[in-house]
N, C-alpha and C positions, 0 to 999 in steps of 0.2 A: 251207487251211481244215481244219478236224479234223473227223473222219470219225467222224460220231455216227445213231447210228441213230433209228427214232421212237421207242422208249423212254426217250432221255436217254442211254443207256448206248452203249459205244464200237462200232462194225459188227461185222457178224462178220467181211465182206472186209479192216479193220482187225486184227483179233484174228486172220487167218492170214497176215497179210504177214511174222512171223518166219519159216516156215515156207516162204514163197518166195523170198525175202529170199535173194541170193548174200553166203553168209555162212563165213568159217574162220577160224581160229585167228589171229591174226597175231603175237603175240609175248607177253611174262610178263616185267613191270616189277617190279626189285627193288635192293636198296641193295648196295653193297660198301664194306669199308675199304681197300681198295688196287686201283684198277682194272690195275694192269698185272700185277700178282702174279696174279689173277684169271683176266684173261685165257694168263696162263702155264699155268695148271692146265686151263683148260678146252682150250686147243687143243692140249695136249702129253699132258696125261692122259685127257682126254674123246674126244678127234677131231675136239672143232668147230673152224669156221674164223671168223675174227676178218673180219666183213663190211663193216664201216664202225665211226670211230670220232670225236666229235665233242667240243672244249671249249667250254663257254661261260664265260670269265670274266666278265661281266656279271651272270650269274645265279650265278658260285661253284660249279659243278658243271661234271660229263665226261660222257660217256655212253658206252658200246660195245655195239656189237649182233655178238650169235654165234649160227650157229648150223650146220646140218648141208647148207644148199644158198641160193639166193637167198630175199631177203626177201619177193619178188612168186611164191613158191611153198611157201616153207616157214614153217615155226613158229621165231620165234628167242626168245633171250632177249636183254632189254636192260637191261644193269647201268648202274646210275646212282652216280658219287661225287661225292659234294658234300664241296665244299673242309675240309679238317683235321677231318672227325669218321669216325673209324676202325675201332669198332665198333655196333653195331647188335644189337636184341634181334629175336630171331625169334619169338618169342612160342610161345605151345601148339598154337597153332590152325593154322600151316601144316605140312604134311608133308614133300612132299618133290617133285620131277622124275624124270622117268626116260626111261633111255634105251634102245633096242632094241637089242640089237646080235648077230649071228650065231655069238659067240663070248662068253661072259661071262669063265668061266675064264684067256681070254687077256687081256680088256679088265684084268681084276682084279691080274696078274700085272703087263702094263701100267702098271697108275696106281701099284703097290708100287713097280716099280723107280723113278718119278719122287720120292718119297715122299710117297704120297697117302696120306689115311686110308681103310681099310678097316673098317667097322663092321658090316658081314655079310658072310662069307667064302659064296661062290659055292654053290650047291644047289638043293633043292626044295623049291617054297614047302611046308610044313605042310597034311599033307593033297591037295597038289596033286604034277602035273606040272611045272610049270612051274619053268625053273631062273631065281633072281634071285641078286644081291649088292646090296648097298648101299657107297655112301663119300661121305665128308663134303668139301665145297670147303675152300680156306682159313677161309671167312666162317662156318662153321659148318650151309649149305644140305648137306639129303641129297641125293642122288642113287639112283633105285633104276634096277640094270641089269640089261636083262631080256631072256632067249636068245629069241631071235624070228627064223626068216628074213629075207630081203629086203624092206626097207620103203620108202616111198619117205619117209615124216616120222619118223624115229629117233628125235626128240626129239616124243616121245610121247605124256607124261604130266604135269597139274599137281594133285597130291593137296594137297585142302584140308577139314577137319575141321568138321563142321556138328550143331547140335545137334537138328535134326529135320527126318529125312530127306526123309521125303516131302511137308512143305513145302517142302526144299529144289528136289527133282523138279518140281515143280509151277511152281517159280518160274524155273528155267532151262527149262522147258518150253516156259511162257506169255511170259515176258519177250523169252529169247533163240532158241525153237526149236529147242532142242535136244531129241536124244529120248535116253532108255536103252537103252545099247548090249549095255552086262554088270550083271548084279547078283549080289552074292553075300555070303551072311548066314553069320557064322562064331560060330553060338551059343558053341561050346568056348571062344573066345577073345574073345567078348561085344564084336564090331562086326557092322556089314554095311556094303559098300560098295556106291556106284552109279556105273558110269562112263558119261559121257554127252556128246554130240558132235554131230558132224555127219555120219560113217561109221562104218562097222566102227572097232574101239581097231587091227585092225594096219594099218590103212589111215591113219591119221591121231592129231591131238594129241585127246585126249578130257581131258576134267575128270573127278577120281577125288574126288567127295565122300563121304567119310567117317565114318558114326555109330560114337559108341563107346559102348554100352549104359549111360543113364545120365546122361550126360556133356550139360548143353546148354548151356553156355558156356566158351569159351577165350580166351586172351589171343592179341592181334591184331601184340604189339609196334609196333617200326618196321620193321621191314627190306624186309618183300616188299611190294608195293605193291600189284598189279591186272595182271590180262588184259587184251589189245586183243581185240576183235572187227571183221573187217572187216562192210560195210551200205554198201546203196543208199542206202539214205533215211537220215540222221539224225533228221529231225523224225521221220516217218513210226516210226521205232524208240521214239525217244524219248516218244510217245502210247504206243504198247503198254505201253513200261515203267511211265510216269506213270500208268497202270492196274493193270497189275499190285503197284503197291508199296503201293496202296490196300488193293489183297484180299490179298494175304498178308504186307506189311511190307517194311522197305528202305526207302532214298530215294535219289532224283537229287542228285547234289551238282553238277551243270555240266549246264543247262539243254542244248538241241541247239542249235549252232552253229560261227561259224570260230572259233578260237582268233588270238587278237588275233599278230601278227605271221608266221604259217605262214600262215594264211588253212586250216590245215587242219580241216573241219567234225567235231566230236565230240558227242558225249553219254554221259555217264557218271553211275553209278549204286553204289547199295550192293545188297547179298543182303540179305535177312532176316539173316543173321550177323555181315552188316558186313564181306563181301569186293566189293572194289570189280572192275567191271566198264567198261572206256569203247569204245565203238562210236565206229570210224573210217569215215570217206565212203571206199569202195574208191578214188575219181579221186582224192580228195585224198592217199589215200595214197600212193599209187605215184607221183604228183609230189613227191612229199617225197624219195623213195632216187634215190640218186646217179644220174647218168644214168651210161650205159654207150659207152666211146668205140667 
């Protein structure tokens, strides 16, 4: 039953179940032209580890999942090739990933010798402390790498470009419970960012959305697809959301439920921007990865 209050309108115990909701990262859906070539670069020049890898000839596509420790603890990504199409438009509107690491300088040296591309040679950010580099995958994905102590989720960050911030705030606030962790307005060079999660940014993967003063539409291509989010409740998510897309825009594109043959329950949604978001059942998820012998 949907949890409506006597005004008509959704409870307020409904409107903070994101907020109690056992909720993190689970992984960042995106397309490749060559999944093995991919996975060469990420576990040879990155340091991720290649965690599971799956065909479906039925459906015409691969899949692999990488990332910096198991999937029932960390944030991975999951590259998808679908049979003979080899490039992919990234469009405007996605930025980039990034990765923490204790040494940039060596990681950078690192990906050179493999011959990765470097597209920011290692330093401090503009105005900041903080040392970053950037380097581009085969498929044309950034990577930004960023000197941080001991973390326990390295794979950190998923920068996505939005054209009005503080709807965007509002909408992963309300929808997914997440709160703002860092903000930072860089008039000189006419952005501000917000990054926003479920902890601290060194503790874990936070969403880095992006305003570029000005700027309120970008191209979406095809390549990157969508976040998982793990949740209790599907339905229970899936009311928040079908509220929230009311009051500030977006829509559901996959009702809450199992997905026909996994039996595993989802709901998935767009941003006001039109970056896609899909909420996984924590049980269903973890019966989905491999069992362990």
């Amino acid at each position: 039953m949907s949890e409506v209050a006597a005004s008509g309108g959704p409870s307020d115990e409904l409107l903070e179940w994101p907020k109690k909701d056992k909720r993190r990262f689970l992984h960042a859906v995106y397309r490749v032209g060559d999944l093995d070539r991919t996975i060469k670069f990420y576990t040879e020049c990155l340091g991720m580890q290649l965690l599971r890898k799956r065909d479906i000839p039925e459906e015409k596509y691969s899949n692999a999942f990488l990332g910096f420790g198991p999937e029932e603890s960390h944030f991975v990504v999951e590259l998808t090739y679908n049979y003979g199409v080899h490039e992919y438009d990234i469009g405007t509107g996605f930025g980039h990933f990034a990765i923490a690491t204790q040494d940039v300088y060596k990681m950078v040296e690192d990906i050179k010798a493999k011959g990765g591309t470097v597209t920011r040679e290692p330093g401090p950010v503009k105005g900041g402390s903080s040392v970053i580099a950037f380097v581009k995958d085969p498929d044309g994905y950034l990577f930004e790498l960023i000197q941080r102590g001991p973390t326990p989720e390295p794979l950190c960050q998923v920068m996505l470009r939005v054209g009005d911030l503080e709807r965007s705030i509002k909408f992963y606030e309300k929808a997914l419970g997440m709160r703002v962790v860092k903000r930072t307005d860089r008039p000189e060079q006419k952005y501000t960012i917000a990054m926003l999660g479920y902890a601290e940014e060194h503790e874990t993967t936070v969403l880095e959305l992006t305003y570029n003063y000005g700027v309120t539409e970008y191209t979406k291509g095809n390549a990157y697809a969508q976040v998982a989010i793990s949740t209790d409740d599907v339905y229970k998510s899936g009311e928040v959301v079908n509220h929230v897309v009311q009051e500030l825009g977006g829509k559901i594109t996959r009702q809450p439920g199992p997905i026909p043959g996994i039996n595993t329950k989802i709901v998935s949604f767009l941003d006001p921007d039109g970056w896609k978001t899909v909420l996984v059942d924590n049980e269903d998820f973890l019966k989905e990865l491999p069992k362990k012998d």
